[in-house]
N, C-alpha and C positions, 0 to 999 in steps of 0.2 A: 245459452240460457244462464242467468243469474243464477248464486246457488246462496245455499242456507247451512250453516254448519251449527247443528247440536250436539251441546258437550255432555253427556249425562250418563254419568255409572250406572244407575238405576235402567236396567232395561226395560222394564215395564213403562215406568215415565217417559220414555225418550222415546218408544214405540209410541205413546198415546201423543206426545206432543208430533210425532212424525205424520200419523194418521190425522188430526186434525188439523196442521196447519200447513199439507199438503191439499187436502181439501178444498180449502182456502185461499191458497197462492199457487192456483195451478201454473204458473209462470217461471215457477221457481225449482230449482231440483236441489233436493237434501242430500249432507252429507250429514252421518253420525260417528262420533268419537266417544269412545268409551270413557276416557280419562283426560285430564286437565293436560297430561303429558303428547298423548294423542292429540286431541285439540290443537295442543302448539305446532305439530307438527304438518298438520293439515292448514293453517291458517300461514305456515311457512311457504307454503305448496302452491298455496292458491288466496282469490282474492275473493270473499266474501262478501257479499250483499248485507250480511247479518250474522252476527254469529250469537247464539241464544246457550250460556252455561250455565251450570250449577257452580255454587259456592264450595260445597264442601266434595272434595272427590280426592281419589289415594295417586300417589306420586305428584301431583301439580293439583293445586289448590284454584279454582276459577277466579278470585284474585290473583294470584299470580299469575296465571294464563293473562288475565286482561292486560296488568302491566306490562308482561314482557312481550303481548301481541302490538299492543298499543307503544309500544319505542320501538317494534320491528315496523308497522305502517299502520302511521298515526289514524291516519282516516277509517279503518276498520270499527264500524257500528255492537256496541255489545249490549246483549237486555240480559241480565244475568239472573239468576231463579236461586231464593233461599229461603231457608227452612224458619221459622219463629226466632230459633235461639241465633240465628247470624243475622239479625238486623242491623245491627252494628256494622256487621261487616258491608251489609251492601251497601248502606249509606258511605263507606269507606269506598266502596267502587265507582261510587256516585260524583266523587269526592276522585277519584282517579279518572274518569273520564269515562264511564259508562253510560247508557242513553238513558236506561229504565230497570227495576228489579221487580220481580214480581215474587210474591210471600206464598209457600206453599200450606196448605194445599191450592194445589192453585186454581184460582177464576178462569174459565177459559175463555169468557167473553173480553174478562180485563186484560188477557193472554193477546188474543186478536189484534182487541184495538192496539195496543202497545205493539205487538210486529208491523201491522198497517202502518202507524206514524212513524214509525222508524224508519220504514222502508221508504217512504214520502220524503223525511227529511235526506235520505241518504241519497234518491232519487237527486234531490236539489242539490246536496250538495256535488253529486258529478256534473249536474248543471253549471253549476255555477264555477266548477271547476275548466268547463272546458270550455266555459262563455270569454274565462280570464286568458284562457291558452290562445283563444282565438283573438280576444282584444291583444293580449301580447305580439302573436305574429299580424295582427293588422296596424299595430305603431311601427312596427319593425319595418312593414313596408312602406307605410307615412313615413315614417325616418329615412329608407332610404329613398324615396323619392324626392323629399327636400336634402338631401344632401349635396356639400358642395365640394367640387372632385376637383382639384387642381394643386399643384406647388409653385405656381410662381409670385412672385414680387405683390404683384396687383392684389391676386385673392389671398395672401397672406399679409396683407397691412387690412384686406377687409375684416379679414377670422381675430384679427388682432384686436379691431373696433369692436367689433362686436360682444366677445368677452367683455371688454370694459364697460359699453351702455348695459348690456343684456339685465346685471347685477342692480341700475338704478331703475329708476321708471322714467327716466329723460324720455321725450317725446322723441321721436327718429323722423326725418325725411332723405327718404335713399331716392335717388338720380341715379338716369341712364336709360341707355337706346333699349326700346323693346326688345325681348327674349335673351336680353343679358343674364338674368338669374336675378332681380331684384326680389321675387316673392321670397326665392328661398335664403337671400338675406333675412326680411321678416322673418320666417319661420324659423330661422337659427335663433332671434334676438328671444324671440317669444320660448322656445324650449330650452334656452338658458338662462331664462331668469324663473324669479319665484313667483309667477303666473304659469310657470309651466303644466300645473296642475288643472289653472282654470281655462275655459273656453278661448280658441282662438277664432275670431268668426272674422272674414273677409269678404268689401263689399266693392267688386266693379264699378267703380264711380261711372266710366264712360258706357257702361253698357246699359244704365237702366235712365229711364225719360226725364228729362227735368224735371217734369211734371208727376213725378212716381218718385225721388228721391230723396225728401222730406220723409216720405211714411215708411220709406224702404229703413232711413238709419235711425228713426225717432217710433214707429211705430206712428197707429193710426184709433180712433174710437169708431164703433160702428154709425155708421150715418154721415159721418164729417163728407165725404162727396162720394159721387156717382160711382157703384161698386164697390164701397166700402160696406158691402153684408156683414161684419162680425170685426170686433178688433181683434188687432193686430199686434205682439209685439215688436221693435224697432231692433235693428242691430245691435245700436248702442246698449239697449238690455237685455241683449242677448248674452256678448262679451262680458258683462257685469263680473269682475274678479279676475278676466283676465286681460286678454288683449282683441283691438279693433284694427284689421289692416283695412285704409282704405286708398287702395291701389286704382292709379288715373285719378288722383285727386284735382289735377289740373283742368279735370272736363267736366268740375262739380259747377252747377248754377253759383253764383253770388248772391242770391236768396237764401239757397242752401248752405254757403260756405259759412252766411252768418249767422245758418244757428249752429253749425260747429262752432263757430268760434264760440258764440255763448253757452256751447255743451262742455266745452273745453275751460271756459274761465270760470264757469260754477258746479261742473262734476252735476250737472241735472241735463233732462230730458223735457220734451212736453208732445206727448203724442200730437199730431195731426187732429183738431175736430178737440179736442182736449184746456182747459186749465190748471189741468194738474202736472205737480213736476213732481219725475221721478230721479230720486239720486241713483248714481251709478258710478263705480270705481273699476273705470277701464285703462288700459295705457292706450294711446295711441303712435299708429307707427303707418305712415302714409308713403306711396311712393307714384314718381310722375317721370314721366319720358320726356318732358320739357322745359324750355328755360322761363325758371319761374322769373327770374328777373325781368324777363322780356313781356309774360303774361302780365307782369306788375305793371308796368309802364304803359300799359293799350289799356288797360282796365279790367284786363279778365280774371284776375286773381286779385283777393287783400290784401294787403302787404301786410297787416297787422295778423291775420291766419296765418301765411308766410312764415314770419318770426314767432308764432305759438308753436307751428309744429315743426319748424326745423332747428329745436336745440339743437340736437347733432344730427350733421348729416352727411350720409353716407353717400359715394360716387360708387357703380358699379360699370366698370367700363367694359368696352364693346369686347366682342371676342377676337377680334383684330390684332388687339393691344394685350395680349394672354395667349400668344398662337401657343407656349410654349406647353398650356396644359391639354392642348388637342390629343396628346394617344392616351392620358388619362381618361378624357371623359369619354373616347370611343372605346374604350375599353369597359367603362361601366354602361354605357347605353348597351354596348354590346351584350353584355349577363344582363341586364335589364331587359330588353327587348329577347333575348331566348327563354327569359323567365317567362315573358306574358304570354310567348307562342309554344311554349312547352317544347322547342327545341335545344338543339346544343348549342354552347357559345361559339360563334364562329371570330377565328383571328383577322387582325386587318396585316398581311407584312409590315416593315417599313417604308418600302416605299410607296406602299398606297397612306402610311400616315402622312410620309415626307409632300405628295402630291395634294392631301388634305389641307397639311400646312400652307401650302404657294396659294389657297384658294383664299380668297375674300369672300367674309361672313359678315353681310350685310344682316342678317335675319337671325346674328347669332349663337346664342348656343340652343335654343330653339330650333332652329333652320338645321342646324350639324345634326343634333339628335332624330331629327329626321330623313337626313341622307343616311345616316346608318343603315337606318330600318330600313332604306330604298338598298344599299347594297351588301345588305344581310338578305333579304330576299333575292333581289336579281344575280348577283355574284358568286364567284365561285366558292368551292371548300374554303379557302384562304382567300379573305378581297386582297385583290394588288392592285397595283397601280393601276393596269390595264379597266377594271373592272370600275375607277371611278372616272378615267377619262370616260369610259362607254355611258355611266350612268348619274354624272353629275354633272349639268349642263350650269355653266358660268358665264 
């Protein structure tokens, strides 16, 4: 149960304020303090909901109380109570960071309302406090999920690129075989630069219909075709401030590709079923599993999109070519995978890493991060060697 600390010399006052505003917030349980010195000492104790004092009291003045409560935990709510001749003073507490004063003799309706709102506002603000603690450990796990776990040659000329674009808005197209780690390229570029603040919205080029992929990155107006009930808006204004990854850009229509290009050369939109253009400041950072060159040459790519979106660009190579950072990332899939099952982290020896290494990863670091989770469950205390010849079939 919340509690309510009144500071009040006056026992008679502090009796009537305890009797009616118990009444009141039966939720809550009072404490009373006789003196400003009291007070402090109880608000050192414990953490109050509200704490309601008088101005003028002997040893600790409830200005002082407030200040020295309020630098020991800033957050603690005060409605302080003063007599005609300290008005001054309250607006001075008002003036130190007090919520409300109330002039005696006092109103007890105007008493009420004022606990009520206080208590609302301090309500929100533990809301709001533990909405921020919960967004802080939900970036934390966004962060470590795109993180990228390796020391060798390869991913450190990439970590190196990346720094250098992330700082401009240079357009990026990153290359390379499926389940290399291309997205979490993008998402380093995008968390180091100054969009890091704004929306990073990511759109499956290859997963959604040719015929759906206009409305999917431009949005759409209600009516423009069949099942269009309500608009829509578009990726591309969704991203607006920050960044737009559009990952498998190689399996975008060429319908589609050109009104990128023309989203791209004039910074506008025009929804599906629409006339209207909307401007929008996104960066773009695309990535494809294919030789764009070779798409160019059969006709499946622009070659004028091509060169819009590969200012720079990045090669993310296979995990083939990186065996050297394999007991790194089996070590972090490993705390990662005991994190989501709420068990311990389990060790791989070395020579189930050494065995790991001889394997060819066609699928990967993808593919690896899921033989883990196969010989975290099926294996023993310690995976060995034994335990990935039984349970990695190659």
């Amino acid at each position: 149960m919340q509690k309510i600390l009144i500071v009040e010399d006056e026992k008679a006052i502090s009796g009537v304020l305890h009797s009616i505003l118990s009444d009141e917030l039966t939720d809550y349980e009072f404490v009373i303090a006789e003196d400003g010195l009291e007070g402090y000492k109880q608000v050192e104790k414990e953490d109050f909901a509200l704490v309601i004092s008088d101005i003028k009291m002997p040893k600790v003045s409830g200005t002082e109380l407030l200040k020295q409560s309020l630098a020991l935990k800033p957050e603690t709510t005060f409605i302080m109570i003063s007599g005609h001749a300290d008005i001054d003073s309250a607006v001075s507490c008002l003036k130190e960071g007090a919520y409300d004063f109330i002039s005696k003799p006092i109103d007890i309706n105007r008493l009420i309302t004022s606990v009520k709102n206080a208590l609302v506002k301090e309500t929100l603000k533990k809301e709001n406090k533990n909405l921020q603690t919960e967004n802080k450990t939900l970036k934390k796990k966004v962060s470590k999920k795109y993180q990228m776990i390796g020391t060798s040659p390869a991913l450190q000329k990439i970590q190196d690129m990346i720094e250098k674009v992330a700082v401009s808005d240079a357009r990026v197209l990153i290359t390379g075989p499926n389940g290399a780690g291309k997205e979490l390229v993008a998402h380093a570029i995008h968390n180091q630069s100054d969009r890091a603040r704004g929306p990073m919205i990511e759109v499956n080029c290859a997963a959604i219909p040719s015929e759906l992929i206009e409305s999917e990155l431009f949005g759409h107006v209600k009516g423009s075709f069949t099942g269009a009930i309500k608009d829509k808006q578009g990726k591309f204004e969704q991203a607006n401030g920050g960044t737009i990854f559009l990952d498998e850009i190689g399996d975008m229509s060429l319908i589609a590709q050109a009104k990128v290009l023309r989203a791209l050369q004039e910074s506008k939109v025009s929804p599906v079923g629409s006339d209207k253009e909307i401007k929008v400041d996104v960066r773009v950072i695309a990535a494809t599993n294919k030789n764009m060159q070779k798409e160019i040459e059969e006709g499946k790519f622009r070659e004028d999109l091509y060169h819009r979106l590969s200012v720079i660009e990045i090669y993310v190579p296979p995990l083939d070519e990186r065996k050297e950072d394999i007991k790194l990332l089996v070590e972090h899939f490993s705390g990662m995978i005991a994190d989501e099952h709420g068990t311990a982290t389990k060790k791989f020896d070395d020579k189930a890493i050494d065995a790991l290494k001889a394997l060819s990863w066609t699928g990967n670091i993808r593919e690896l991060r899921n033989v883990v989770e196969r010989l975290i469950i099926l294996g023993g205390n310690t995976v060995s060697e034994g335990d990935v010849a039984s349970f990695v079939r190659k």
